[in-house]
N, C-alpha and C positions, 0 to 999 in steps of 0.2 A: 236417124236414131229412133229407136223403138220406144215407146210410151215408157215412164218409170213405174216399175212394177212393187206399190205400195200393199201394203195389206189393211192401209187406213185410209178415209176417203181424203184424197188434197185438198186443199184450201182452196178456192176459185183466187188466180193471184191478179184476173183482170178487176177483181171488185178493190183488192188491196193494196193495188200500187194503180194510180194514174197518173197522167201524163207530169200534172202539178203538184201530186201529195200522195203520200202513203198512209195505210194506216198503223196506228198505234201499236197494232197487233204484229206487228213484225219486229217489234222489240221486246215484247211482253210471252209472247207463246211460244212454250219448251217446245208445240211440237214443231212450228213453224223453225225451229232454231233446227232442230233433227233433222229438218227436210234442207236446210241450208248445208249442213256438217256433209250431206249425200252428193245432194246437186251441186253446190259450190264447192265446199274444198276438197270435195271427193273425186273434180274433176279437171276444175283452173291448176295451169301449170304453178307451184308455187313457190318463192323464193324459202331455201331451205338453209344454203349456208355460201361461203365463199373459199377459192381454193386455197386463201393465203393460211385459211383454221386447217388446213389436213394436208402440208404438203410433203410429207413419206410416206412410205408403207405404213400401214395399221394405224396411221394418223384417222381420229374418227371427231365427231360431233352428233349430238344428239338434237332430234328436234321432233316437230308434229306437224301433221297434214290433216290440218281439220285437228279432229281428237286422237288419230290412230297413231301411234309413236315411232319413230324411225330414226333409221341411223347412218349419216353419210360417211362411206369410211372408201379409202383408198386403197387398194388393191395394191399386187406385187407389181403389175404390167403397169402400173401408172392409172389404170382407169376408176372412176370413180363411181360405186354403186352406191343406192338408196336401197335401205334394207330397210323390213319391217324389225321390228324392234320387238319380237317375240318369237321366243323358242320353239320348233316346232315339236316338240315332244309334248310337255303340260299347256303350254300357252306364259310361260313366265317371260315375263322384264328381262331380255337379256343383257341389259349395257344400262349402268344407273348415273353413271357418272354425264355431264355435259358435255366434254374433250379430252379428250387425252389420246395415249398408244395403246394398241392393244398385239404389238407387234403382228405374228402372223396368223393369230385364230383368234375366235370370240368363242369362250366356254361360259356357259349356263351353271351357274353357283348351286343348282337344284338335284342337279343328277349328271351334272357332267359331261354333257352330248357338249361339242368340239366342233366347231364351224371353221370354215378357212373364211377370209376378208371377201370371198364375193359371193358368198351367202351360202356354198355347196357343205356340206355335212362331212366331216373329216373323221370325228366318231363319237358312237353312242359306245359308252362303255359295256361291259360285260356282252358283247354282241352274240353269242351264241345262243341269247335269248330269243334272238328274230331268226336265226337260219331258216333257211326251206320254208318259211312261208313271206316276210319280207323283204324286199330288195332296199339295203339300206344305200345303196348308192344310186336310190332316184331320189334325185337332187330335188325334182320339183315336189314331192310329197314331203320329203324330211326335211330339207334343206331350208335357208331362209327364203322369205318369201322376197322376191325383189320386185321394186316398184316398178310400173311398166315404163316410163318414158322417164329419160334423167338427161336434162343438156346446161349449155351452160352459155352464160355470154359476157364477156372482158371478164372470165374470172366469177363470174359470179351465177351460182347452181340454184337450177329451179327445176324441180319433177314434179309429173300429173299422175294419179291412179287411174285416168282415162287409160283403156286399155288399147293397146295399137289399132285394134278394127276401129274405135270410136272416130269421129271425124274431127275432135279438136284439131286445129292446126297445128305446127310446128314449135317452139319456142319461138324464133326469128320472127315470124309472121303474129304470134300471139303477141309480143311486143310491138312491135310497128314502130310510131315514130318514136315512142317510148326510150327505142335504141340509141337515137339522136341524144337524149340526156344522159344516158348512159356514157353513150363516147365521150362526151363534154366531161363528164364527170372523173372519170378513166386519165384522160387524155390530158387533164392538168398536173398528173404525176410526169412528171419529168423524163422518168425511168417507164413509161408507157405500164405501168402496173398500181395498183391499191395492194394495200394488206389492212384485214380487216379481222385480224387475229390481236388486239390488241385489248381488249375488252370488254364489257358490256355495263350499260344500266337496265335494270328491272324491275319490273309493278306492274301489281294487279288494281286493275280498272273495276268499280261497281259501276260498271255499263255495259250494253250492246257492243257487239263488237264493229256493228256498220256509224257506230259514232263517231270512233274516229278517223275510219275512212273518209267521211259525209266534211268532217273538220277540218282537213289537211289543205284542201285548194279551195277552200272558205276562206274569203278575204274579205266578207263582211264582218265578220268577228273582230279581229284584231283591234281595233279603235275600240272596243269598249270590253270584252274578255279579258285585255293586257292594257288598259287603261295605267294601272299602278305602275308599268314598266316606262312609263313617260314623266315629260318637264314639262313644266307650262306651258311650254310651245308645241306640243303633242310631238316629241322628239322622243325616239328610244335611246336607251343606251346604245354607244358603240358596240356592234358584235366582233367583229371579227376588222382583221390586219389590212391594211390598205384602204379602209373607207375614213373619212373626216367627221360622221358623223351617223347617227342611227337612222331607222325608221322612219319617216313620217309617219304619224297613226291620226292619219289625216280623215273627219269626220263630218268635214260639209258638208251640206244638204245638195249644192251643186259643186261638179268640177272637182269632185275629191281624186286625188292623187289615186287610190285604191283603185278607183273603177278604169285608171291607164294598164290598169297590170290584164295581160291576156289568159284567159284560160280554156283551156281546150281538151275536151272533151275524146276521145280516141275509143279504138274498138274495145269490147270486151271487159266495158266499165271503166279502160285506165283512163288519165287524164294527167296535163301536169298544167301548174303555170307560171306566168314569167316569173322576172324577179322581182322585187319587191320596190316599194318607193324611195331608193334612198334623197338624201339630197344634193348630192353631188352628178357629176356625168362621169366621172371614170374614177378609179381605185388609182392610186399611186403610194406613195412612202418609200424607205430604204428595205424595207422586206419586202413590198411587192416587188420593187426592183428587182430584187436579189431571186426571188421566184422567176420572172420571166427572163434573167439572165440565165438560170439553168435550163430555160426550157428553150431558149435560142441554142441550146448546143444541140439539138435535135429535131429542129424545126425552122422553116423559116421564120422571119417576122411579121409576115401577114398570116400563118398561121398563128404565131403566139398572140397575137391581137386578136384572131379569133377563137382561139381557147382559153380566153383570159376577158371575154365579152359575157357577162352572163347569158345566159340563153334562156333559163328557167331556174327556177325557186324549188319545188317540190312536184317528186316524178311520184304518182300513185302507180304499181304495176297491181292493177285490183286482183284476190283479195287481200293481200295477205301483207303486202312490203310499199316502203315510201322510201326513196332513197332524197337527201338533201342535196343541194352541190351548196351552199353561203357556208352551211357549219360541216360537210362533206360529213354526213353519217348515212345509216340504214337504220330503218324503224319497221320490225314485224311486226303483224298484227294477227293473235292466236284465240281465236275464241275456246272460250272454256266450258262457258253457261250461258244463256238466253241473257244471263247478267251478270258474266263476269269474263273480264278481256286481258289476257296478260302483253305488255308492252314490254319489246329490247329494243335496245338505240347503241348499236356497233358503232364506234367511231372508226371511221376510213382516214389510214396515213398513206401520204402521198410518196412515194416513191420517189427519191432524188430530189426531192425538194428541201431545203434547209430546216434543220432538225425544228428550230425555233418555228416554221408556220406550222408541223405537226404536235407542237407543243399550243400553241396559240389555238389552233383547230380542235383541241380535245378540252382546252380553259373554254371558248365557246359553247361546245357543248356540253359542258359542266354546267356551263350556267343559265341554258338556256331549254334540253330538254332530260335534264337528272330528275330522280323521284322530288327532289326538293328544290328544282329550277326557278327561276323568275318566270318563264311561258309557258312548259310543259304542266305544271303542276297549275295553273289556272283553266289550263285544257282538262283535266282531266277533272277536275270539280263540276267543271259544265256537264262533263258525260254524265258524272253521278247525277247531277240533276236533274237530266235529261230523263235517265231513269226510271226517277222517283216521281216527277211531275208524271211519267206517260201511265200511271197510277190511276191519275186522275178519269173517269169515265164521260167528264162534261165535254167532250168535245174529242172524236174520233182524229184525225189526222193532222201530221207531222207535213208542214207545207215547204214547199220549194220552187217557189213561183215566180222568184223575185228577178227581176229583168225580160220574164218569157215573149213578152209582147215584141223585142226587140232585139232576140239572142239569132243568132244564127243556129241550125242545127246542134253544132258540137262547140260553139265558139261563142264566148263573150265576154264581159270587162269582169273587171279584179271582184266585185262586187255579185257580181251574176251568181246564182245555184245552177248555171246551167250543167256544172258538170257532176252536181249532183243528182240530174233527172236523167246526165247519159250514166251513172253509175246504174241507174234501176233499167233504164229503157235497152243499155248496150248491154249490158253486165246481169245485173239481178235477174230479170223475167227472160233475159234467153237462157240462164241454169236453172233456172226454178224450173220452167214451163219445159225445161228438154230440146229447146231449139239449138241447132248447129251452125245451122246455113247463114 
């Protein structure tokens, strides 16, 4: 790939990110956030929406890549394109609403230019204005602009503005094992499908937006972040159907239950890790029964026993999305400003599973990542103060050090940052810096 061709001098990113620490200045400096919005989500493939929100014709949802607005909308043939979300006449907003139909064209409220749903120009009104000098059916001048790369996997849509010459890989291969949580996650709907057309929560974070990327497969936090969410026994509330008991938010100095949880590091920043401590060895009740009954009409029993084993706790596919499997949601991550992060949390209903665990799975995450949750909303205080503290000038860098002496590569205990040093060393400085290979 060819150097990025700035018109301002770049930041040297080997002085501000090291192996163990970053500095301050990459949650502080608009322009460092600019140079992010380019190299980052101007390029990572990024989760945009899922097919269960568009599935007819002119079925659309709105979203952003990076800061630049787009719009996934379904076409007449079934296919589904990423459109930029601006007219190509004046440059206006063409689609204001989040979801909805737009059956078989998108018309601009400004002057009335007419698109069909896969972004070709259907018409500019009073057209005898352009005769004999422009061709209003070249699609690629008039028409919408369509994003260069749109794929998808179990259902779920992620496009890159890498242009096809660019060498990013594939979606499949950009995922990697990542995939593996995905089908786990997929693969507990009964009905071999999610629908994740059912909702949303949302808020705006006064943070960075890599804070709570940096948060999600941090398992040092939890024992004292979510403190308040425990009993005397550093027990959490029960979350979810089938366990006998919460959390351990287990905080010994040796042997804590936390540092048993794996977490692993993968290409391209992502990362996920296992599950969490409960304190039991397996899930049961009459609803988890009643769950792997539906899922024996489709499966062996040693498959239901291995789709009903957790695997992992929280999938990061960096930058942008965390998908859960315990409260089965999606969590996007949009930055706005150097400091400020808008957060959505889709709950995912399982297919074929009995209405009561997709009732139980969205009481979950009611309660656990809403604007006013018992977890989520203690996360998002730390971001703000993460913020406000990186204010402070006495002391340059944000450390992440903890386990390094004894991590493997991409690999280490529940406790580790290591998958925070592969988020900068896999992920950050190979988009910052322009690297491919």
């Amino acid at each position: 790939m060819n150097a990025p061709d700035f018109s301002f001098p770049l930041p040297d990113f080997d002085e501000l990110v090291h192996p163990d620490r970053v500095s301050r200045q990459l949650y502080l400096d608009p322009a460092v956030f600019e140079l992010e919005m380019r190299q980052i989500f101007g390029r990572a493939w990024l989760y945009l929406a899922h097919e269960s929100q568009i599935p007819k014709e002119g079925d659309f949802v709105t979203a952003w890549m990076g800061r630049q607005p787009v719009i996934v909308i379904r076409h007449k043939d079934g296919k589904v394109h990423v459109l930029h979300n601006r007219c190509a006449h004046r440059g206006v907003l063409l689609v204001t609403e989040e979801r909805g139909n737009t059956g078989n064209t998108l018309r601009c409220g400004y002057h009335g230019w007419t698109f069909r749903t896969n972004g070709e120009l259907l018409l500019a009104p009073m057209r005898d204005a352009y005769t004999g000098r422009y061709d209003m059916n070249d699609h690629e001048t008039f028409g919408l602009a369509r994003v260069p790369r749109v794929d998808s996997y179990r259902g779920f849509i992620f496009a890159s503005l890498a242009p096809a010459s660019d060498p990013m890989p594939g979606l499949p291969e950009f995922l990697g094992e990542g995939r593996r949580c995905i089908d786990l996650l997929v693969d507990r709907a009964p009905d071999g499908e999610v629908d994740v057309s059912g909702g949303v929560h949302k808020y705006v974070v006064r943070g960075n937006w890599k804070a709570q990327i940096e948060n999600l497969n941090d398992n040092y936090h939890p024992p004292f972040s979510h403190a308040c969410t425990t009993d005397d026994n550093q027990r959490q509330f029960r979350r979810r159907y089938g366990d006998d008991s919460g959390v351990h938010m287990d905080n010994r100095e040796q042997g804590s239950k936390f540092d048993s949880v794996d977490t692993v590091g993968l290409d391209w920043g992502s990362s996920y890790c296992g599950p969490l401590p409960f304190n039991h060895d397996k899930r049961g009740g009459p609803l988890f029964d009643a769950h792997c009954a539906e899922l024996r009409k489709h499966h062996s029993p040693e498959k239901v026993e291995e789709i009903m084993t957790d695997f992992f706790h929280n999938l990061i596919v960096y930058p942008s999305v965390v998908m859960q499997l315990a409260s089965s949601h999606v969590r996007t991550i949009r930055p706005i400003a150097h400091d400020r992060t808008e957060i959505r949390v889709y709950p995912i209903r399982l297919k074929g599973a009995p209405e009561e665990i997709n009732r139980q799975l969205v009481r979950y995450l009611n309660v656990t990542h809403s604007a006013g949750s018992l977890i989520q909303s203690d996360d998002v205080e730390m971001f703000r103060r993460v913020q406000s503290g990186l204010a402070s000038e006495a002391q340059e860098w944000v450390w992440f050090n903890r386990h390094m002496a004894d991590d493997g590569p991409r690999r280490g205990g529940g406790t580790s940052e290591v998958v925070m040093r592969n988020q900068y060393s896999a992920g950050y400085l190979r988009y910052m810096q322009g690297e491919v290979q």
